[in-house]
C-alpha positions as CSV (number, residue, x, y, z in Angstrom):
1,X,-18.3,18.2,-27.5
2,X,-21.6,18.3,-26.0
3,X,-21.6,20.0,-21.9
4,X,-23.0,17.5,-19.1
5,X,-24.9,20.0,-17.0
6,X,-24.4,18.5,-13.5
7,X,-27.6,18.1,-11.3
8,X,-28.9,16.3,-8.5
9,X,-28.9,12.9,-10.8
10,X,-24.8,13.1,-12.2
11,X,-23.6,13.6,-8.6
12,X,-23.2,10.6,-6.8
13,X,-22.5,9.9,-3.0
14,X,-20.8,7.1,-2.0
15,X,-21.8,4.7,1.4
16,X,-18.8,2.4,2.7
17,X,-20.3,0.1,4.7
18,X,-18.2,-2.4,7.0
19,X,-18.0,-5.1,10.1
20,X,-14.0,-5.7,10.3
21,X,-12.4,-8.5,13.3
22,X,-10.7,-6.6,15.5
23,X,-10.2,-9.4,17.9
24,X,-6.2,-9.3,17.9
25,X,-3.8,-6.7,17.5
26,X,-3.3,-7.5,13.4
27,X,-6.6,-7.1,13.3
28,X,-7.0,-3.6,14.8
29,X,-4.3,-2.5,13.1
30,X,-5.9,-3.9,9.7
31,X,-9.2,-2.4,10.8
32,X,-7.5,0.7,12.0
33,X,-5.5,1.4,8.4
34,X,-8.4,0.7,6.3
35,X,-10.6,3.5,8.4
36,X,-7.7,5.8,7.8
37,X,-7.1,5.3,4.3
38,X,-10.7,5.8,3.8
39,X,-10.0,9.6,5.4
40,X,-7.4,10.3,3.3
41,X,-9.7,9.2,0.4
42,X,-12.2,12.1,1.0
43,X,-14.3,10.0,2.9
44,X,-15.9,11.1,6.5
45,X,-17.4,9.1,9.1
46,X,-20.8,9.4,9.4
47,X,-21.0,6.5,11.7
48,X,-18.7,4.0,13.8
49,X,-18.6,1.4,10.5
50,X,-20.1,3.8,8.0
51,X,-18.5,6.6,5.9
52,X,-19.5,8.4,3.3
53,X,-17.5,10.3,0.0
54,X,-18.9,13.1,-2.2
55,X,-18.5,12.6,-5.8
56,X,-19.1,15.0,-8.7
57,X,-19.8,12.1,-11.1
58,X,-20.4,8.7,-11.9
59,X,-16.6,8.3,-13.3
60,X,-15.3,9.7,-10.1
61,X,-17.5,7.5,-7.9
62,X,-16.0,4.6,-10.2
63,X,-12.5,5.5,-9.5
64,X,-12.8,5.7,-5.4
65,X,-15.0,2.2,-5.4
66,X,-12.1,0.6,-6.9
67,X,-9.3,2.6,-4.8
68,X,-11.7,1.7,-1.8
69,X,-11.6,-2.5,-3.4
70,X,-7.8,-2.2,-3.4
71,X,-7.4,-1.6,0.6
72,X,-10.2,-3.9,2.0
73,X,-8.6,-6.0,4.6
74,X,-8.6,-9.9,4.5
75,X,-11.2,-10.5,6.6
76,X,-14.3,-8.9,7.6
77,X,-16.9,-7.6,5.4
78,X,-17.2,-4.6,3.1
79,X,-20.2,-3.2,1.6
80,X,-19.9,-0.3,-1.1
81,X,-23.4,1.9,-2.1
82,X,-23.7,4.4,-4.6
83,X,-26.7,6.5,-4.9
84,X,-27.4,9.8,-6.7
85,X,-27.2,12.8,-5.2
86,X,-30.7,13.2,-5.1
87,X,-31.6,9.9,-3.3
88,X,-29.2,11.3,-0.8
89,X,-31.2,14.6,-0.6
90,X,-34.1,12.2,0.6
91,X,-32.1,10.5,3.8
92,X,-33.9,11.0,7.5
93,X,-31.2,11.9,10.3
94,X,-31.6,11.4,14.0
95,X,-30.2,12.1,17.2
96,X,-32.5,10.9,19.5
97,X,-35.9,11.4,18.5
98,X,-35.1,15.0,17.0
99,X,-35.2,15.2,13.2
100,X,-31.9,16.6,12.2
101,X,-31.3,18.7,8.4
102,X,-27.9,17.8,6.3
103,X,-25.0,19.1,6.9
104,X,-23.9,21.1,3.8
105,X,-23.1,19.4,0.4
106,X,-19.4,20.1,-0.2
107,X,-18.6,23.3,-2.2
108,X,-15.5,21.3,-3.7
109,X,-15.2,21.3,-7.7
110,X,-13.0,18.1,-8.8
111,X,-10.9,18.9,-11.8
112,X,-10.1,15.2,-12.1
């Protein structure tokens, strides 16, 4: 069995994406559960609707798009991005009009 040497192109990162009514109290609490199983996905919020999720491969990022598919709410939209872990190395952050470096990439191995 041949050893995948993992690099800047096998990892992946993961963008969830979303615009979810909160209009009535279902709906906050819809919007509300979906954020929160998101968390206790791996994902973190990078902003209000957007949160991102490390992943050490493309099989990995496979298995959390179609966890993430399984709790999307009724309504409201839901937009999934994969990119490689270089791409990601490429992203401009600001606060403001200050330039801002990434955070550090996880030092998590996955097992599974």
């Amino acid at each position: 069995m041949s050893q995948i040497r993992l690099n800047a192109y096998h990892i992946m990162w993961l963008f969830v994406f979303f615009d979810l009514p909160v209009g009535t109290k279902k709906e906050r609490k819809e919007a509300t559960g979906f954020r929160k199983k998101l968390e206790k996905d791996g994902f973190s919020m990078m902003q209000f609707s957007v949160y991102t999720r490390h992943c050490a491969s493309r099989e990995s990022a496979d298995v959390h798009i179609k966890r993430t598919k399984s709790f999307i709410p009724e309504k409201g939209q839901v937009s999934i991005l994969m990119i490689t872990d270089k791409q990601y190395g490429d992203i401009f952050n600001f606060w403001g009009r200050e330039s801002k470096p990434l955070g550090p990439v996880p030092k998590q191995l996955e097992l599974f």
